[in-house]
C-alpha atoms as one frame of an Amber mdcrd trajectory, in Angstrom:
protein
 -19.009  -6.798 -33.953 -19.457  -5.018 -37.151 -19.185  -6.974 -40.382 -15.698
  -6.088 -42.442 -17.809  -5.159 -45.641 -19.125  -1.953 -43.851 -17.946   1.475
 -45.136 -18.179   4.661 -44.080 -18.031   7.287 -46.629 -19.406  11.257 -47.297
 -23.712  10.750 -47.871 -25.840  12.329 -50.283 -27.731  13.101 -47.728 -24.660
  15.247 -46.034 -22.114  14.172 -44.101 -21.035  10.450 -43.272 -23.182   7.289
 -43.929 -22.785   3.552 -43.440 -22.177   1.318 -47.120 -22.450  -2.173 -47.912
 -18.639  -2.866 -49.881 -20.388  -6.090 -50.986 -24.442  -7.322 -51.684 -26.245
  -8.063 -47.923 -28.861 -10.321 -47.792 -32.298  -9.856 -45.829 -32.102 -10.968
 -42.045 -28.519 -10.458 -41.436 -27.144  -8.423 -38.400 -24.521  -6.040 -39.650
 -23.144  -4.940 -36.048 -23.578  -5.363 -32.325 -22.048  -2.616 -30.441 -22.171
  -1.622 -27.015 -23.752   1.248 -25.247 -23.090   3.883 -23.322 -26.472   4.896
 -21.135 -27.202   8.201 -19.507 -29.208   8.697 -16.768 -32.575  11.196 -17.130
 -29.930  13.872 -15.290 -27.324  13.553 -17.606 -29.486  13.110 -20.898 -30.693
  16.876 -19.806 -27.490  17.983 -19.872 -26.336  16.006 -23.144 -29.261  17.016
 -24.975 -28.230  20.469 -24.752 -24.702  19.443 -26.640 -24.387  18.575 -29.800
 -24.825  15.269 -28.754 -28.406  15.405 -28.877 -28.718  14.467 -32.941 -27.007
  11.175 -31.810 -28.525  10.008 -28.516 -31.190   7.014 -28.391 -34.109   7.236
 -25.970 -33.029   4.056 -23.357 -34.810   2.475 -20.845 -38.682   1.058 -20.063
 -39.764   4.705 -19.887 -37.485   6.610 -22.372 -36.444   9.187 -19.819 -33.152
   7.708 -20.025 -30.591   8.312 -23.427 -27.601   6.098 -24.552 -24.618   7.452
 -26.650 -24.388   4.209 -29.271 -20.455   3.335 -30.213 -19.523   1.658 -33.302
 -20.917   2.891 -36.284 -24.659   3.344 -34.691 -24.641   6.861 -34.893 -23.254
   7.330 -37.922 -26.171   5.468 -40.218 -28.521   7.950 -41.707 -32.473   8.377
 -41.707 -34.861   7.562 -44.016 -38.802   6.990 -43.784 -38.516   3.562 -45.261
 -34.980   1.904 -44.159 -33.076  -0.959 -45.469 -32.713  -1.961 -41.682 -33.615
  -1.833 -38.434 -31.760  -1.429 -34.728 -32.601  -3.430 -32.004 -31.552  -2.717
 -28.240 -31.102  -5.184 -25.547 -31.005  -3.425 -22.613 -29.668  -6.154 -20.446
 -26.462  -6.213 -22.193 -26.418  -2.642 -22.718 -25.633  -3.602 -26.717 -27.148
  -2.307 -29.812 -27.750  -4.501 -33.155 -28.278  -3.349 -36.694 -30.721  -5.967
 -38.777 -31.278  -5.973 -42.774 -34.832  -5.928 -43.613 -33.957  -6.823 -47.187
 -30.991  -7.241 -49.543 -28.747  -4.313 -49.630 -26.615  -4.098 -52.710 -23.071
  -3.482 -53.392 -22.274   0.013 -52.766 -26.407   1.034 -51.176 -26.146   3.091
 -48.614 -27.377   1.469 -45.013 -30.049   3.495 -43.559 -32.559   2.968 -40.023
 -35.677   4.717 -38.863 -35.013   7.204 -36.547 -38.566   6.583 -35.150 -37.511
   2.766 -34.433 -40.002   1.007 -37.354 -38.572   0.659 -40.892 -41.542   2.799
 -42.361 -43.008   4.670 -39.919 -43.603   8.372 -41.513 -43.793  10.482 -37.979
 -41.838  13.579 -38.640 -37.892  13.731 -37.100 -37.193  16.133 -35.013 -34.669
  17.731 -37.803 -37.451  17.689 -40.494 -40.072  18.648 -38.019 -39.328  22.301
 -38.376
């Protein structure tokens, strides 16, 4: 499920992002998507394809990795998102929550540390 007032368009911050066509209000799940998990063997293998700036540590321990469908991997970073994903392992999905109103035409951006505003450097800025 992703809402039908979801764009994807070229970012400021390079490349694609995710848009709101029309205002979002706080507390409203934007997309449910399923998964596609990898097992700590193949996450070795996918991390050394360009698949690693899109996989999502999966499972109790975070050896394992999923490959997200939908538009999950196509939502940007930033240190103090507009929403937050949530994984349900059981049914292998992945969900997309506002954590406050998104306006008409705001780009829709997640933590790529998993809390809203938690500053640990990305391994892309960590360099």
């Amino acid at each position: 499920m992703i809402l039908p007032i979801l764009v994807v368009a070229p970012s400021e911050k390079g490349g694609r992002g995710v848009f709101a066509a029309e205002p979002i209000p706080a507390n409203t799940i934007i997309e449910i998507s399923p998964v596609l998990v990898l097992s700590a063997a193949e996450r070795k293998h996918a991390e050394k394809t360009e698949l690693f700036n899109y996989l999502f540590e999966w499972g109790n321990k975070g050896k394992k990795a999923c490959v997200a469908w939908g538009y999950l991997s196509l939502y940007n970073h930033s240190y103090h998102a507009n929403c937050i994903y949530e994984m349900d392992q059981d049914a292998e999905t992945m969900s997309i929550l506002t954590i406050r109103d998104i306006a008409a035409g705001e780009e829709i951006f997640i933590n790529y540390n998993a809390g809203a505003d938690d500053e640990t450097p990305i391994w892309f800025e960590a360099k």
